[in-house]
C-alpha positions as semicolon CSV with decimal commas, in nm:
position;residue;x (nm);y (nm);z (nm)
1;X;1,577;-2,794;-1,871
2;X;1,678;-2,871;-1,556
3;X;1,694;-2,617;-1,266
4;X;2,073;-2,709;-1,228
5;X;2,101;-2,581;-1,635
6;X;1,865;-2,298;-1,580
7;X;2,051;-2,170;-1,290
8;X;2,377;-2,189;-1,475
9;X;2,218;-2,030;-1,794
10;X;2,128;-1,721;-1,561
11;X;2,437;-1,697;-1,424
12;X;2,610;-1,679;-1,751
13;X;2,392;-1,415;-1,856
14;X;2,139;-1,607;-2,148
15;X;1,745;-1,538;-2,141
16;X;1,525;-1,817;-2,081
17;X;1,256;-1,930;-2,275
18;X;0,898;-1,861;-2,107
19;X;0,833;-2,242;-2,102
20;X;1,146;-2,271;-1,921
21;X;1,092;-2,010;-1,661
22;X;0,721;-2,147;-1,653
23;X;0,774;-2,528;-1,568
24;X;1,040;-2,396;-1,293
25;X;0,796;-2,194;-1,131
26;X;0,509;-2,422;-1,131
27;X;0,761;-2,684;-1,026
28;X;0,871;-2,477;-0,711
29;X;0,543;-2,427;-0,620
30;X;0,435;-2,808;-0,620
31;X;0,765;-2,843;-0,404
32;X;0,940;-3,024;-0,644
33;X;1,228;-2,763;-0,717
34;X;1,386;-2,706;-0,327
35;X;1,462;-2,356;-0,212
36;X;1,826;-2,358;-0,211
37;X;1,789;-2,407;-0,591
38;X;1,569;-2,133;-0,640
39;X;1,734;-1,895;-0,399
40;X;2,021;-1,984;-0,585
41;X;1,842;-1,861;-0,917
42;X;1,709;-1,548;-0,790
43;X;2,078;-1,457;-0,715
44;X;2,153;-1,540;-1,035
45;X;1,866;-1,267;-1,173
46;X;2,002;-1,023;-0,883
47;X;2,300;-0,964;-1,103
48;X;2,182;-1,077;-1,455
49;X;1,841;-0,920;-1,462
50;X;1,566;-1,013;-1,640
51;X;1,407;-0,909;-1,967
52;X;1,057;-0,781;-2,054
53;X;0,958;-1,154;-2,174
54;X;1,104;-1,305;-1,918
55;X;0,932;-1,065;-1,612
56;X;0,606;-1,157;-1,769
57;X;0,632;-1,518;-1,779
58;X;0,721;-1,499;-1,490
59;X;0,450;-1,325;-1,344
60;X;0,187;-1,574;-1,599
61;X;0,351;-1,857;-1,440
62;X;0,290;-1,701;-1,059
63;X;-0,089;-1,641;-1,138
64;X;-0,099;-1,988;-1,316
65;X;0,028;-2,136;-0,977
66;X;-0,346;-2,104;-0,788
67;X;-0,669;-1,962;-0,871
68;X;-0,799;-1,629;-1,061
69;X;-1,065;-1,432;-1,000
70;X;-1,277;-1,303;-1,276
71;X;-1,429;-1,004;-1,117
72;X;-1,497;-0,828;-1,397
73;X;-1,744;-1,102;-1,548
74;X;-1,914;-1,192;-1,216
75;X;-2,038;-0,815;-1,214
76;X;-2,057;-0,761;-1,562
77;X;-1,841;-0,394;-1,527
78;X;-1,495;-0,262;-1,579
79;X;-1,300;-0,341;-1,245
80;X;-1,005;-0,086;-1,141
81;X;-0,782;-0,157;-0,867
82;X;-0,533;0,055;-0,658
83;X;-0,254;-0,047;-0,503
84;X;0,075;0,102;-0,296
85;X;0,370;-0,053;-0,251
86;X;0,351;0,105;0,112
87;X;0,464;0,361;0,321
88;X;0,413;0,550;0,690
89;X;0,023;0,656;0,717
90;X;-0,045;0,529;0,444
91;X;-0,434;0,485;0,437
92;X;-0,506;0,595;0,110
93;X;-0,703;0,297;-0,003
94;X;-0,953;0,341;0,317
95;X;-1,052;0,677;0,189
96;X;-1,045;0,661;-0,163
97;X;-1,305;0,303;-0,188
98;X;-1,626;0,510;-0,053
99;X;-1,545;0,772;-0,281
100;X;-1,508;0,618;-0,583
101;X;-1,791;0,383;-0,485
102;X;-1,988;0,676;-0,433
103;X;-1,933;0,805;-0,788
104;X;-2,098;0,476;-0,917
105;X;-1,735;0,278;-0,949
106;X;-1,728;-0,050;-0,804
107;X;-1,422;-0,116;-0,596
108;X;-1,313;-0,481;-0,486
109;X;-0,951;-0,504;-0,362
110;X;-0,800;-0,769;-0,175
111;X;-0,471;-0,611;0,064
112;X;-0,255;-0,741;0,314
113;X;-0,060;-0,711;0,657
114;X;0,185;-0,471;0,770
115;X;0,538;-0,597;0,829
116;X;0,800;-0,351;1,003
117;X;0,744;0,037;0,947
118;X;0,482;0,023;0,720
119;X;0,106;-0,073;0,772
120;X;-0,091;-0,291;0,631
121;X;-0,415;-0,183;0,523
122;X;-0,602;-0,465;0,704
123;X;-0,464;-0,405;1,004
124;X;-0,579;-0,058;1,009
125;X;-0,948;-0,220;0,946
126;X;-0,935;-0,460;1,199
127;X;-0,902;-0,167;1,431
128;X;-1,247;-0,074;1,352
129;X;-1,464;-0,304;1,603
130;X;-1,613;-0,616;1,457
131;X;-1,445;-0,572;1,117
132;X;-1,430;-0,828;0,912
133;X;-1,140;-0,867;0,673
134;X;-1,153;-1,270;0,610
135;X;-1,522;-1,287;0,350
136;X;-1,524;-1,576;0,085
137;X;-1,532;-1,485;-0,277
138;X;-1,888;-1,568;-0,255
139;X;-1,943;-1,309;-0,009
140;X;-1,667;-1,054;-0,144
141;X;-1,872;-1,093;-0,475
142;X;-2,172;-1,036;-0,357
143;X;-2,124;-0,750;-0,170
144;X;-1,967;-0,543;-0,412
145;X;-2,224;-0,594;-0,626
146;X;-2,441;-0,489;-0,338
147;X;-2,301;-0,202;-0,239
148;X;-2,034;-0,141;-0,490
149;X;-1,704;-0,209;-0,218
150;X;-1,492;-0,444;-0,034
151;X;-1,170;-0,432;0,096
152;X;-1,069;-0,801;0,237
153;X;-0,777;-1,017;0,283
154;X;-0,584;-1,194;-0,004
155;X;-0,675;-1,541;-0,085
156;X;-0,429;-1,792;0,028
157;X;-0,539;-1,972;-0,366
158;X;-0,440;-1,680;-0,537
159;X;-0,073;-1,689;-0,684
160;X;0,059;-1,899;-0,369
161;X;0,413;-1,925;-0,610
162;X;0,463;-1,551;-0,509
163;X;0,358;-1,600;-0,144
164;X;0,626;-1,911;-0,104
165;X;0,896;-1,709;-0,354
166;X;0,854;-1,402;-0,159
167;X;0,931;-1,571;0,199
168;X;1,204;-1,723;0,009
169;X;1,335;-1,380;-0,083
170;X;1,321;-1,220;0,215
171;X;1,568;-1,438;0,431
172;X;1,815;-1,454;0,150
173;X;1,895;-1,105;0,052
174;X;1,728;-1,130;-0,290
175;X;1,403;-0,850;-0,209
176;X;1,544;-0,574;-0,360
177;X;1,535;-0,723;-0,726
178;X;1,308;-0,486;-0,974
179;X;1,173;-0,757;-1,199
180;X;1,097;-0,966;-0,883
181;X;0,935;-0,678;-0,702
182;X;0,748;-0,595;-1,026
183;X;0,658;-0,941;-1,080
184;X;0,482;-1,000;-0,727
185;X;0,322;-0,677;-0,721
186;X;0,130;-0,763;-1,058
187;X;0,095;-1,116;-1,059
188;X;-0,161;-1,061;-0,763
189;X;-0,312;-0,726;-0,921
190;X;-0,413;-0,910;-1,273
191;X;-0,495;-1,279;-1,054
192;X;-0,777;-1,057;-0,932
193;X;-0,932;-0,991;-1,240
194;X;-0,852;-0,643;-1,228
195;X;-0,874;-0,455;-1,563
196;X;-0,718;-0,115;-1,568
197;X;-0,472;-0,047;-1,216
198;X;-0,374;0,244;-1,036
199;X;0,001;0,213;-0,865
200;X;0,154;0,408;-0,601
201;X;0,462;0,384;-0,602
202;X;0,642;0,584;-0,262
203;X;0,996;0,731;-0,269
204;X;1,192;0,845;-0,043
205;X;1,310;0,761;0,289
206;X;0,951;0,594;0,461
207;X;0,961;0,381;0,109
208;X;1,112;0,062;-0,025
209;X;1,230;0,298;-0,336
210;X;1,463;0,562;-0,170
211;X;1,520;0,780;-0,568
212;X;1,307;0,888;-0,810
213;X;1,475;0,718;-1,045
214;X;1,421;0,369;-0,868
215;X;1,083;0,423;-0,856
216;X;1,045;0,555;-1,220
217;X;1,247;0,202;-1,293
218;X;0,959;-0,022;-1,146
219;X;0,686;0,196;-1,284
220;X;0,783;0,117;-1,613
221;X;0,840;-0,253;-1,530
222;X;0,512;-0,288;-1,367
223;X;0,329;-0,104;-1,681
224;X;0,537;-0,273;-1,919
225;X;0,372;-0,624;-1,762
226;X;0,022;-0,464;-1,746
227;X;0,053;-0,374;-2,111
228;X;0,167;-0,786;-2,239
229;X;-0,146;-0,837;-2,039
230;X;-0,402;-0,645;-2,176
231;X;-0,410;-0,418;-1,893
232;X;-0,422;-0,050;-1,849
233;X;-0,224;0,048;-1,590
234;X;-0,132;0,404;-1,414
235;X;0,199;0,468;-1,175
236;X;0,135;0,783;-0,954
237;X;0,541;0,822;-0,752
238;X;0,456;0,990;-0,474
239;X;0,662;1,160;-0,176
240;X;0,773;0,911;0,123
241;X;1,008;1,158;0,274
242;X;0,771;1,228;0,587
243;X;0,446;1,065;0,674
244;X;0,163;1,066;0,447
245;X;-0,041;1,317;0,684
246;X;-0,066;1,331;1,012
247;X;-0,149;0,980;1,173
248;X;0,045;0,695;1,221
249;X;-0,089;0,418;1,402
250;X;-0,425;0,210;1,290
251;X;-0,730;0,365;1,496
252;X;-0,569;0,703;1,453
253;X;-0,547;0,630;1,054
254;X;-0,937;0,538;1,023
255;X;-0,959;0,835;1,198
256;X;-0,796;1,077;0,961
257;X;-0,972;0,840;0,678
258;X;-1,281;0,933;0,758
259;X;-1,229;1,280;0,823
260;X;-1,057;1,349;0,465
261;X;-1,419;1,147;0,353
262;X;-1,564;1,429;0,552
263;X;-1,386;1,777;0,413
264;X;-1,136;1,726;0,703
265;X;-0,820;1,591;0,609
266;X;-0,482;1,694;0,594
267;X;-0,434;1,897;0,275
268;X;-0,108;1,628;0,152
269;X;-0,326;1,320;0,240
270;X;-0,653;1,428;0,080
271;X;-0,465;1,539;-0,265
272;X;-0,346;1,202;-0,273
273;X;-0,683;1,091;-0,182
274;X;-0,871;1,316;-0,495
275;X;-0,596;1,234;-0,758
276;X;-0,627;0,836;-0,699
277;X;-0,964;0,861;-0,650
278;X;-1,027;1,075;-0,997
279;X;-0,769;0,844;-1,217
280;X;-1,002;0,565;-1,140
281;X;-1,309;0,665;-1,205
282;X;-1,122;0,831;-1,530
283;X;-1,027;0,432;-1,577
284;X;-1,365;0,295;-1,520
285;X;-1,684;0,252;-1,765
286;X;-1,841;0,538;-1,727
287;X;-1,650;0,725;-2,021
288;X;-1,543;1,024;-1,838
289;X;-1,192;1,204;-1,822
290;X;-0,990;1,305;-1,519
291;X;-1,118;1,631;-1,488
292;X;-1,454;1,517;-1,448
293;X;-1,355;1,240;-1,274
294;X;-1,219;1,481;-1,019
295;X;-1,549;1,717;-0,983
296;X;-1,723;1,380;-0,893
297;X;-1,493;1,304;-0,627
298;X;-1,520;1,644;-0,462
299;X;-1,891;1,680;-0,520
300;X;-1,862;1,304;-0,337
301;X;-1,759;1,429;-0,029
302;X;-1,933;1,762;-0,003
303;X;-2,280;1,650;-0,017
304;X;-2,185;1,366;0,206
305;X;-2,221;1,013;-0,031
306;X;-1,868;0,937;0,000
307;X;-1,939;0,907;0,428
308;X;-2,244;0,735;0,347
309;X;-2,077;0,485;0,102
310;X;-1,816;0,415;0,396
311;X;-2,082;0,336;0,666
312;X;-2,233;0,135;0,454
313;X;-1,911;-0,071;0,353
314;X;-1,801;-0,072;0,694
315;X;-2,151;-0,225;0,830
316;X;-2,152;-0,463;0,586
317;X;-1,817;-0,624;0,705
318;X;-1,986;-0,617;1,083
319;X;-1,830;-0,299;1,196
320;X;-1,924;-0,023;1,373
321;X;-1,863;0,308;1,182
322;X;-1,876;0,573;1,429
323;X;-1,504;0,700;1,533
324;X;-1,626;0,657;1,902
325;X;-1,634;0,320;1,860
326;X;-1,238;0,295;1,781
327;X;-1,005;0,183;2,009
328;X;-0,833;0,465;2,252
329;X;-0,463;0,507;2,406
330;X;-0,503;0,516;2,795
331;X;-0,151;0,736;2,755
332;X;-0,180;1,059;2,576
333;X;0,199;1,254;2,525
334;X;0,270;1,549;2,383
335;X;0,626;1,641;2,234
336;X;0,747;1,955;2,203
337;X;0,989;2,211;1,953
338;X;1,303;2,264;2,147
339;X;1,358;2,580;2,004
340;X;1,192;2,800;1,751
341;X;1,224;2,748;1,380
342;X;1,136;2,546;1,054
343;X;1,075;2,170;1,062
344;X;1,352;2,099;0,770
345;X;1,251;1,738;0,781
346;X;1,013;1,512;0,918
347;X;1,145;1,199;0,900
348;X;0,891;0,889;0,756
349;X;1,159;0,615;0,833
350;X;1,198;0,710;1,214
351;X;0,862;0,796;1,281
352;X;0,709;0,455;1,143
353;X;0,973;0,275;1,381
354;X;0,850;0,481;1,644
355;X;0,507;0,355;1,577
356;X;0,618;0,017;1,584
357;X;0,791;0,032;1,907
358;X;0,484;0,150;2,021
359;X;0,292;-0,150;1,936
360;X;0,138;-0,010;1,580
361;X;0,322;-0,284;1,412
362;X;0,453;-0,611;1,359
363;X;0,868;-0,736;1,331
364;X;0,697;-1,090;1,252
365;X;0,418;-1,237;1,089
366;X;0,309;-1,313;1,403
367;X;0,343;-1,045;1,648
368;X;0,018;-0,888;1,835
369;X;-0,070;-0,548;1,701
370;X;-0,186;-0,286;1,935
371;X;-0,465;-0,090;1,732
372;X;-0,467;0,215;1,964
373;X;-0,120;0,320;1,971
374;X;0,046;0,561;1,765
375;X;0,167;0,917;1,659
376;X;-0,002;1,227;1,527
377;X;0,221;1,446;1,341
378;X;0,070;1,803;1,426
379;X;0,423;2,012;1,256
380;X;0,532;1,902;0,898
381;X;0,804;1,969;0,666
382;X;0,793;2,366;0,596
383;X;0,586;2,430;0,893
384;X;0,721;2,704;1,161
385;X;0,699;2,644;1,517
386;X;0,771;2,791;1,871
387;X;0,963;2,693;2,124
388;X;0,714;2,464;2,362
389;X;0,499;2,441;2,056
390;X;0,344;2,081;1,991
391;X;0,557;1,865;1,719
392;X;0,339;1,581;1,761
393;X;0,159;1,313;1,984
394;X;0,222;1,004;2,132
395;X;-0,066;0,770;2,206
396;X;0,088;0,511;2,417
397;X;-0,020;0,201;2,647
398;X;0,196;0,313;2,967
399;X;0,422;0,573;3,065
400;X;0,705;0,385;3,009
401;X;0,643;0,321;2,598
402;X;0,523;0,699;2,606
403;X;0,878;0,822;2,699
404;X;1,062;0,605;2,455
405;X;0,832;0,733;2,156
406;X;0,879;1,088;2,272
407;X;1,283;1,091;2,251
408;X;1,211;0,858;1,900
409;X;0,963;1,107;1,788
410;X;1,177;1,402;1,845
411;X;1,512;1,252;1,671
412;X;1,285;1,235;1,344
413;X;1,236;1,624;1,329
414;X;1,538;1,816;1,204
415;X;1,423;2,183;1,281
416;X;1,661;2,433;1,179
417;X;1,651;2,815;1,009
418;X;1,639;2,721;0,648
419;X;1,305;2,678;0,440
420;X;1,313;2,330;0,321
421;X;1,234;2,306;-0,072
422;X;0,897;2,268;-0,171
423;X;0,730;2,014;-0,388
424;X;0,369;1,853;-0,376
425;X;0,226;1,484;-0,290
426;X;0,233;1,399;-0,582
427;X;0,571;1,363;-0,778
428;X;0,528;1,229;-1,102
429;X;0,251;1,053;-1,348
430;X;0,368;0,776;-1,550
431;X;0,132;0,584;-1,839
């Protein structure tokens, strides 16, 4: 068919075959279908949807477009992966690989870079000092099997149809399409090998998914594609309504990592932390369920193998592990309550542009991050504070971009007289 008739068989509503949708895809990706015809298309799907088959082959025909990785085989174990489809201090992944490596798990996961509010997970590494994110599959290979973790950068082989589709997507108003966003999430979580998946999924106002109900939505699209692949997968919807703990901003993230490895962390962060954590090693080989897959994460980081897992993973990628080594602000702000009262709401949203205007993040692919800046949330939603008392801190590179932050900073707390309602981290589990 050609993508003329496929376009037109969209757009009258009929279901392609998974050949069809297969030989389009692969032919995009070999530039031989051009991008008004597939933006075209994806319109088409923006109002027409896509069924179950149709989602899958399209993800099969994304992975089919580069290479695969086999991790599974090359170290001759059951591979989980985790994965988030982002928020504001959102560092889960940097906590939860030396714990679950530390409970015997091996945990290989390639991430990516933070565009707008929300950081990337590399980013936040490549604030640690001589950090390396870019290893060959050789090496990525090797040191898991080593030391049982790696967290690098995405293979520019692996599914390069989503990574062209994608930049597609984004400049013609065709992201916010379920199937789509379903289809890219997967297509690179099953392209590297991994067997059994845990998904974050945010909601709320930080979060691509603002309701519950959107998030349930791609949950169930993004298990329903696991499933037609063989694949186990898990969708955690967690709350995106305020940052996930305190820091925002990449030093200030490793930071808080490493002290909810440690016993430290904010109590919101490191229950995100143990649950993840516990549902994987509950998904790996060793045959254990999620309550005892949750003693061995807390045993992990009281007798101190979970900290001793991370140096290890961090000196194997070249960097230094010691928190004194991380980059500092030279401007240190503190903002203050105006007036006694309960912090009704902490806005995620506001306070990840705040980072960004700070330097934390990136408008475009190619922006310079600064790995210093950022905010620490010291109030959160349901907290009481005094007049004068401290809502949160800037770390800034001058005066000037201190100041700005500050009056940001303070527009994202709402604090009032009424006790917001209460619910936990974690908002839903969905198999």
């Amino acid at each position: 068919m050609r993508p003329a008739e496929l376009i037109e068989a969209k757009r009258d509503g009929h279901e392609h075959s998974a050949a069809e949708i297969t030989d389009f895809v692969l032919a995009y990706a070999r530039d031989e279908v051009p991008d008004y015809q597939m933006a075209v298309w994806c319109m088409a799907v923006y109002f027409k949807g896509l069924t179950g088959a149709e989602t899958f082959a399209l993800t099969d025909a994304m992975i089919r477009s580069g290479d695969t990785l086999n991790l599974g085989a090359a170290l001759g174990r059951r591979v989980v992966d985790k994965h988030s489809t982002g928020g504001v201090g959102d560092k889960t992944s940097i906590a939860v690989g030396p714990i679950v490596a530390a409970c015997g798990v091996p945990f290989g996961k390639m991430s990516g870079r933070g565009l707008g509010h929300t950081g990337g997970t590399l980013d936040k590494l490549e604030s640690i000092p001589g950090f390396r994110v870019e290893l060959t599959i050789e090496e990525f290979i090797a040191q898991v099997k080593k030391i049982g973790l790696a967290i690098v950068g995405q293979s520019a082989d692996l599914v390069p149809a989503d990574k062209k589709l994608y930049a597609l997507r984004d400049v013609t108003a065709t992201v916010d399409i379920m199937p789509l966003i379903a289809s890219s999430i997967m297509s690179k979580k099953l392209a590297a090998g991994a067997e059994a998946i845990v998904l974050d999924v945010k909601v709320g106002d930080g979060a691509f998914m603002k309701t519950r109900e959107e998030a349930r939505i791609l949950a169930e699209q993004m298990i329903d594609l696991g499933h037609r692949a063989g694949r186990e997968v898990v969708c955690l919807l967690t709350d995106m309504d305020q940052p996930l703990g305190a820091a925002v901003g990449n030093a200030l993230e490793i930071r808080e990592a490493v002290a909810t490895i440690r016993g430290d962390g904010p109590k919101d962060f490191t229950e995100l932390v143990l649950d993840a954590s516990s549902r994987l090693i509950a998904l790996s080989d060793l045959g254990i369920d999620l309550a005892e897959g949750r003693c061995r994460t807390e045993q992990a980081i009281a007798d101190g193998s979970a900290f001793a897992a991370y140096e290890r993973w961090v000196r194997a990628q070249g960097g230094d592990p010691s928190v004194e080594a991380l980059p500092v602000a030279p401007v240190v702000r503190q903002v203050l309550a105006p007036r006694a009262g309960t912090v009704e709401r902490l806005g995620a949203l506001a306070m990840g542009i705040a980072a960004l205007e700070l330097g934390a993040g990136r408008r475009t692919k190619t922006d310079t991050i600064d790995h210093a800046v950022g905010v620490v949330c010291h109030a959160k939603r349901g907290d009481h504070v005094a007049a004068g008392q401290a809502l949160a801190e800037i770390h800034a590179a001058d005066d000037r971009s201190a100041a700005a932050a500050a009056d940001a900073v303070l527009t994202a707390y709402k604090i009032g007289d009424n006790e917001p309602r209460k619910h936990d981290i974690l908002l839903d589990v969905i198999t």
